[in-house]
DODRENNU-923060 format. One line per field, with one value per residue (C-alpha): z, x, y. Coordinates in Angstrom, 1 decimal. Example, Ala and Ser with C-alpha at 12.3 -4.5 7.8 and 13.67 -1.06 7.14 Angstrom:
<nodes>
up: c(7.8/7.1)
east: c(12.3/13.7)
north: c(-4.5/-1.1)
</nodes>
This chain:
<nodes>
up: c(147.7/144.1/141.4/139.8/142.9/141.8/138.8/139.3/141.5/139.0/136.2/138.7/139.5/135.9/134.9/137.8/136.4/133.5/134.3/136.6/134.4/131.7/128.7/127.7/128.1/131.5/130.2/127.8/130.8/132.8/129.9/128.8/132.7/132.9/130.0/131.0/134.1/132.8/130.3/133.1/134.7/138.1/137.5/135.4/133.3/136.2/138.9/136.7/135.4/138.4/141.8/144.2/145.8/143.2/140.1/138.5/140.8/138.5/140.9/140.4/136.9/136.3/139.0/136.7/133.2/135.0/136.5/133.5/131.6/133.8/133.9/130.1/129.4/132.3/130.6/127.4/129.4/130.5/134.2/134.7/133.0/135.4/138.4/136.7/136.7/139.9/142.0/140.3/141.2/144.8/144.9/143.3/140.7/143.9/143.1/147.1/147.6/144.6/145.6/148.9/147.5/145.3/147.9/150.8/147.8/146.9/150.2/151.5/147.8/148.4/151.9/151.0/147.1/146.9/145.6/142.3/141.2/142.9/140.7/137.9/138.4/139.8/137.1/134.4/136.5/137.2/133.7/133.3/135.8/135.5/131.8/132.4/134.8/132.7/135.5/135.8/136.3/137.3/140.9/141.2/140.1/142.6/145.5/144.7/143.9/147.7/149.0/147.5/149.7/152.6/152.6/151.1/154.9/156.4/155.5/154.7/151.1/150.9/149.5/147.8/150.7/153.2/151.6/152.2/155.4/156.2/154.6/156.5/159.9/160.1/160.5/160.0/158.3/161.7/163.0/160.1/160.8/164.4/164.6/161.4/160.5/163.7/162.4/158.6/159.9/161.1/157.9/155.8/157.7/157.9/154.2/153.3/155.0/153.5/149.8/150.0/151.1/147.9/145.3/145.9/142.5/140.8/142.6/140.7/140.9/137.2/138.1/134.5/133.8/137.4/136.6/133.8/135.3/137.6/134.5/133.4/134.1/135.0/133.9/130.1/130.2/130.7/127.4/127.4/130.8/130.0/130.4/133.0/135.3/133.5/135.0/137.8/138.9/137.8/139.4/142.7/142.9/142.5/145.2/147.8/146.5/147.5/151.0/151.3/150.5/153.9/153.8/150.3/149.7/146.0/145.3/144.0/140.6/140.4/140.9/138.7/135.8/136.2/136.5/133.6/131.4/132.5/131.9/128.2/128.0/128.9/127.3/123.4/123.6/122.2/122.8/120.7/122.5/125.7/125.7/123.7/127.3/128.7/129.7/128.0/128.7/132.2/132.4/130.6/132.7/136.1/134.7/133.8/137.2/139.1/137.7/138.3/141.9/141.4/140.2/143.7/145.8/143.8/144.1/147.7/147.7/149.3/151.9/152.8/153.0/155.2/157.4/157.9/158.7/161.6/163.2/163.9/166.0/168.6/169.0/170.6/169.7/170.5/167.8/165.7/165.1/164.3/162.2/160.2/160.1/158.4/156.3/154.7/153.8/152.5/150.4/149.3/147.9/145.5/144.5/144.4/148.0/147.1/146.1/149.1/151.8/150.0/150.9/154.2/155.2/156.3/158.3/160.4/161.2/162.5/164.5/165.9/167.1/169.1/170.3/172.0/171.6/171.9/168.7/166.7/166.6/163.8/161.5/161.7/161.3/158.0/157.1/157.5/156.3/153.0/152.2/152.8/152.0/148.7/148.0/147.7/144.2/141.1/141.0/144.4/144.4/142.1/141.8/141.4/138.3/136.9/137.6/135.4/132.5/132.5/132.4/129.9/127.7/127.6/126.7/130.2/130.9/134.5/135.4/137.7/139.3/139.1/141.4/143.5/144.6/146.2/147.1/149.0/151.3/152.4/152.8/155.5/157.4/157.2/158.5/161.1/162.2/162.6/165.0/168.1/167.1/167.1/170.2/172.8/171.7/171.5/172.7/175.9)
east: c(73.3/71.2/73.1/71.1/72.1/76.2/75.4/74.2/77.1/79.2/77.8/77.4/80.9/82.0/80.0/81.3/85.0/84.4/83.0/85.2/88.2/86.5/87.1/83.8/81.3/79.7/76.2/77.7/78.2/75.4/73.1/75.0/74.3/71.1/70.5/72.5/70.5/67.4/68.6/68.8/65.7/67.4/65.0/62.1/60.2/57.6/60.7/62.8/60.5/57.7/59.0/59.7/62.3/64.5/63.1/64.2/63.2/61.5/61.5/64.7/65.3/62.1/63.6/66.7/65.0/63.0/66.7/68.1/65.6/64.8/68.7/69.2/66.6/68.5/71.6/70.5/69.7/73.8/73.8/75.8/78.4/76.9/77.4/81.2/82.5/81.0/82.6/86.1/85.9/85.3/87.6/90.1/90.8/92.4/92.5/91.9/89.6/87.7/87.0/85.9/83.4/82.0/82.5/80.7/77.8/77.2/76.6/74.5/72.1/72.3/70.8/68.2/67.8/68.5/72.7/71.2/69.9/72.9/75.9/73.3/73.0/76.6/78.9/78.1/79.4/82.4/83.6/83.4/85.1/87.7/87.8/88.2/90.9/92.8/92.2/91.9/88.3/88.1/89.3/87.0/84.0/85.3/85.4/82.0/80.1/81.8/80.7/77.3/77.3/78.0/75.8/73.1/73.3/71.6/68.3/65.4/65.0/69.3/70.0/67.5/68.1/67.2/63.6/63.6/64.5/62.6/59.1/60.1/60.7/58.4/60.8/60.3/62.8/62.9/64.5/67.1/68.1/68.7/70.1/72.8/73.2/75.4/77.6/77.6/78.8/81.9/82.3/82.1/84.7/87.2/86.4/87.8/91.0/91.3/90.6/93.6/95.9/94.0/93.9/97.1/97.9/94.8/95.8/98.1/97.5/97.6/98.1/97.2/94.2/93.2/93.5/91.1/88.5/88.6/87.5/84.6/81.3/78.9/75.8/76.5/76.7/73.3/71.5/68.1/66.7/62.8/63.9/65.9/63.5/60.9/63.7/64.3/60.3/60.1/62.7/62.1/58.7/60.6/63.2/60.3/58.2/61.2/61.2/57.9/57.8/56.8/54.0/52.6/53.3/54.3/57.1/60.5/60.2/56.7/57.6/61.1/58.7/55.9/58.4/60.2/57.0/55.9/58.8/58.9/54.8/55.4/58.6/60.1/62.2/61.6/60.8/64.2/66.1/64.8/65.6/69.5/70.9/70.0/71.9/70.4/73.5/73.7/69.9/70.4/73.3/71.3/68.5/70.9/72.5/68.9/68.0/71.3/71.2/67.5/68.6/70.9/67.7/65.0/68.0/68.1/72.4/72.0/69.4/72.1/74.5/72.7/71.3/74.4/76.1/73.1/73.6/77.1/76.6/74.1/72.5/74.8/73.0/77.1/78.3/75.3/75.4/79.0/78.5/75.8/77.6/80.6/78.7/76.9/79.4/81.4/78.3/77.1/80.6/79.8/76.6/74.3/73.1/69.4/68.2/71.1/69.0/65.4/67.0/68.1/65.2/63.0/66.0/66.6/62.8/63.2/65.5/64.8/61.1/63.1/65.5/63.3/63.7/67.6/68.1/66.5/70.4/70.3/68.2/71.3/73.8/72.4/71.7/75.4/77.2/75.2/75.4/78.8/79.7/78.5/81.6/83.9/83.6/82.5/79.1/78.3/75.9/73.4/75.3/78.5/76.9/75.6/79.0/80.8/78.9/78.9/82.1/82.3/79.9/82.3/84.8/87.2/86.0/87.0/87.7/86.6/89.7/90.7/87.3/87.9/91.0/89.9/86.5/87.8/90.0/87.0/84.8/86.9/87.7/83.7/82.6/85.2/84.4/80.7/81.6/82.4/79.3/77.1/78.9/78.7/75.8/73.5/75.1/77.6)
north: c(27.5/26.8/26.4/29.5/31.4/30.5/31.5/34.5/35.4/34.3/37.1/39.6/39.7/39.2/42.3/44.1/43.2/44.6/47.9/48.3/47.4/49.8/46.5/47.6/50.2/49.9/50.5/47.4/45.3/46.2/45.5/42.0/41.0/41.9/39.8/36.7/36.9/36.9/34.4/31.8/32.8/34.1/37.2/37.3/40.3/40.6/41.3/43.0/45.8/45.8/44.1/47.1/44.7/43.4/45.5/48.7/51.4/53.1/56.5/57.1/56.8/59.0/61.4/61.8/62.3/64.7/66.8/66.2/68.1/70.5/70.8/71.3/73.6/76.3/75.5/77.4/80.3/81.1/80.8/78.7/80.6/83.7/81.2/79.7/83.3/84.3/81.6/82.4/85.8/85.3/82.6/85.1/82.4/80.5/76.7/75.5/78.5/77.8/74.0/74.7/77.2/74.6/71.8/73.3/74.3/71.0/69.5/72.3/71.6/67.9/68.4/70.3/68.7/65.0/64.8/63.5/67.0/69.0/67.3/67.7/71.3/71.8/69.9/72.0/75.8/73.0/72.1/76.2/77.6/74.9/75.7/79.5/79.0/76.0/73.1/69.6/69.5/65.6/66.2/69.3/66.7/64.1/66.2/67.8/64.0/62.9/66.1/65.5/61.8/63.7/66.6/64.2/61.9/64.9/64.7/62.8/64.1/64.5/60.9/57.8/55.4/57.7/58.0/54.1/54.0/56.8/55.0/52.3/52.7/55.5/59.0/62.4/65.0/66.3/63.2/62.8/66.4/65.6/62.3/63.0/65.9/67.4/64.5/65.4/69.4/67.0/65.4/68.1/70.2/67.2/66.5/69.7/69.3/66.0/67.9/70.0/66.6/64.6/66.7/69.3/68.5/69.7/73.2/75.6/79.1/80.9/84.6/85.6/83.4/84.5/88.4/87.8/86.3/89.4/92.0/89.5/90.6/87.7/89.9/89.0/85.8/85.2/85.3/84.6/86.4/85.5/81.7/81.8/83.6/80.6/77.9/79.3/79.6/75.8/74.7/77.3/74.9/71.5/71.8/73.3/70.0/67.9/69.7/69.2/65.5/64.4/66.6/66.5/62.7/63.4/61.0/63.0/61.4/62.6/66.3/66.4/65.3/67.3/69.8/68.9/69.1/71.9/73.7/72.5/73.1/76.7/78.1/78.0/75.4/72.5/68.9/68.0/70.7/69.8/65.8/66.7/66.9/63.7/61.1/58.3/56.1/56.4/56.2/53.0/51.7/52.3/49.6/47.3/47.5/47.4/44.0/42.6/43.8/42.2/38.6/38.5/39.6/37.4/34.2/35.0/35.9/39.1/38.2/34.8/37.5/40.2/37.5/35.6/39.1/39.9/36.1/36.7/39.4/37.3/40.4/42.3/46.0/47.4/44.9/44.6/48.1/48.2/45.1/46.7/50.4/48.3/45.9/48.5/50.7/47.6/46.6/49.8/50.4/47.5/47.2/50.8/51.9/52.0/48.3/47.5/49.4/48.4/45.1/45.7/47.6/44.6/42.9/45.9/46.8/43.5/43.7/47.3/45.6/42.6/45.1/47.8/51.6/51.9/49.8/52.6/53.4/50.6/52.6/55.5/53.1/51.8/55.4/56.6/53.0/53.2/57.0/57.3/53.9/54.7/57.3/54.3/53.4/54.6/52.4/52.7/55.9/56.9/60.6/58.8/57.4/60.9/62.5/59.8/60.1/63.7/63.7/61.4/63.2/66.5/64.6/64.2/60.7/59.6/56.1/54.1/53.7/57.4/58.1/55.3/55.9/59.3/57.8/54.5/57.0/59.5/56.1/54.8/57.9/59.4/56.1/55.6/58.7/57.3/54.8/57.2/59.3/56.3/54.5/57.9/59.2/55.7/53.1/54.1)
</nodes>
């Protein structure tokens, strides 16, 4: 291996250390990386800022300053205190109950949304109702970000990679919806058995706080109507452009910003008022992590890696498809799912050509090993990301460890669960 390729290994994994140990700020590390990197010429300004291989994907970045405007502008409006209140009232200001509502929310948005904009629009009713009914709210945002993976493994538009694979192998949102999505329905019901096992401690039942939640009236929290029916149009024409993706050919991060300025263009709020809510930080972080992730493709590490992985299977389709259900859960845990399958992508078209029609089943095994696989740790999915530093911004910072330890668990029993789904229904 090059001695720029060691290197480059070697300040991956030492800014991966440190965000993970939290000894600085991980927009700190990712940014000291990215530099170090460049310093040494494993990446340069062209592939950093426009390869769309090893670069910053520049889609999804735009695709979050667009949700998190959108987003910030319909939190002035009150609904998601109208939303926060509702869900405690049906839940009866029930812990368990309560999750599962906002669980089984979340992945049903992230299926039809990509998982991106659902913990966008879901974490603030989360840090309310959680508020109201004086809860831990970082187990409620764990559950909901995993749930968000899950649900998101559905369909075409549900989660980034998907898009990729989807562009690449030539697949319709049909075809996600049939090949994973009677799988997810699994997923999401075991998921929620394993939420009341995970977080049992999160769930103590107030009787008092739960009786006054049962005398508020939603109604009056909203407090600007004439906006929030503005939003709420805007963002109505966003999520059907997101559906429609396939059809219209308007790239997500497209339509989240024309939405986004359009919604400032027509309403009273302002351009200052409008940007106060994003996450600069975690916009900032997701760069620096891109062209790290970048410097491995451009120094060939993770194509040595993905290729070495695919010869040690002797194409087997049984074992190959095992090997890459595994392999890409295992690496999307580490480094962020998307520039994994962008990577991946061109190895497995590949291989689906040499291996006829039945190894289409490849294209469903990277599918499910990097959108759940991406639930293991903090860094591993783009919402993971978000989730953190929201959570940080309101001041209930979760670590990485602290998601981790939940997320590690789901991984492996969502993606063993994969393996007889795959196995029976393509391979036996």
């Amino acid at each position: 291996m090059p001695v720029t390729a060691i290197a480059a290994v070697v300040i991956f994994v030492g800014a991966y250390v440190l965000i993970a140990t939290e000894r600085i700020h991980r927009t700190a590390a990712a940014l000291g990386g990215a530099g170090l990197l460049l310093l040494i010429h494993a990446t340069d300004g062209g592939a950093a800022f426009f390869s769309e291989h090893s670069g910053i994907d520049w889609n999804v970045i735009f695709l979050l300053l667009g949700m998190m405007i959108i987003v910030g502008v319909l939190k002035r409006t009150g609904v998601f205190e109208y939303v926060a209140i509702w869900a405690a009232k049906r839940a009866r200001g029930r812990p368990f109950r309560l999750m599962v509502m906002l669980v089984v929310i979340t992945a049903l948005a992230s299926a039809l949304l990509d998982n991106v904009t659902t913990v966008l629009l879901i974490a603030p009713v989360t840090f309310l109702v959680c508020d109201r009914l004086s809860l831990p709210v970082a187990p409620f945002l764990i559950a909901e970000v995993l749930a968000s993976n899950i649900g998101g493994t559905a369909t075409l538009v549900g989660d980034p990679p998907n898009i990729i694979i989807a562009s690449r192998a030539g697949l319709s949102f049909n075809d996600f919806l049939v090949h994973l999505a009677p799988l997810v329905v699994v997923l999401l019901v075991v998921f929620i058995g394993m939420c009341r096992w995970l977080f049992r401690s999160a769930f103590t039942y107030d009787e008092r706080l739960a009786a006054e939640i049962m005398t508020l009236n939603e109604r009056e929290a909203i407090q600007d109507r004439r906006l929030l029916w503005q939003s709420l149009a805007v963002l109505a024409v966003v999520i059907v452009a997101f559906v429609l993706h396939p059809v219209l050919h308007y790239e997500p991060a497209v339509v989240a910003l024309l939405g986004a300025g359009l919604l400032v263009a027509a309403t009273r709020v302002t351009v200052e008022d409008a940007l106060e809510d994003v996450e600069w930080a975690t916009l900032v972080f997701f760069m620096g992590l891109f062209v790290m992730v970048g410097a491995l493709v451009e120094t060939g590490v993770i194509g040595t890696v993905s290729q070495a992985a695919t010869s040690a299977t002797e194409g087997r389709l049984g074992l190959t498809t095992m090997g890459l259900l595994w392999g890409s859960a295992g690496l999307s845990a580490i480094v962020d799912n998307i520039p994994y399958v962008a990577t991946m992508s061109p190895i497995v078209a590949d291989l689906v050509k040499a291996g006829g029609p039945q190894a289409d089943v490849l294209w469903w095994a990277l599918a499910l090993g990097a959108d759940l696989g991406g639930n293991a740790t903090a860094v591993g999915a783009s919402a993971n990301v978000v989730v953190l530093g929201i959570a940080a911004r309101n001041g209930r910072p979760i670590s990485f460890w602290e998601f981790t330890k939940y997320g590690l668990v789901v991984t492996v029993v969502t993606v063993a669960l994969a393996v007889p789904y795959l196995w029976f229904r393509y391979l036996a």
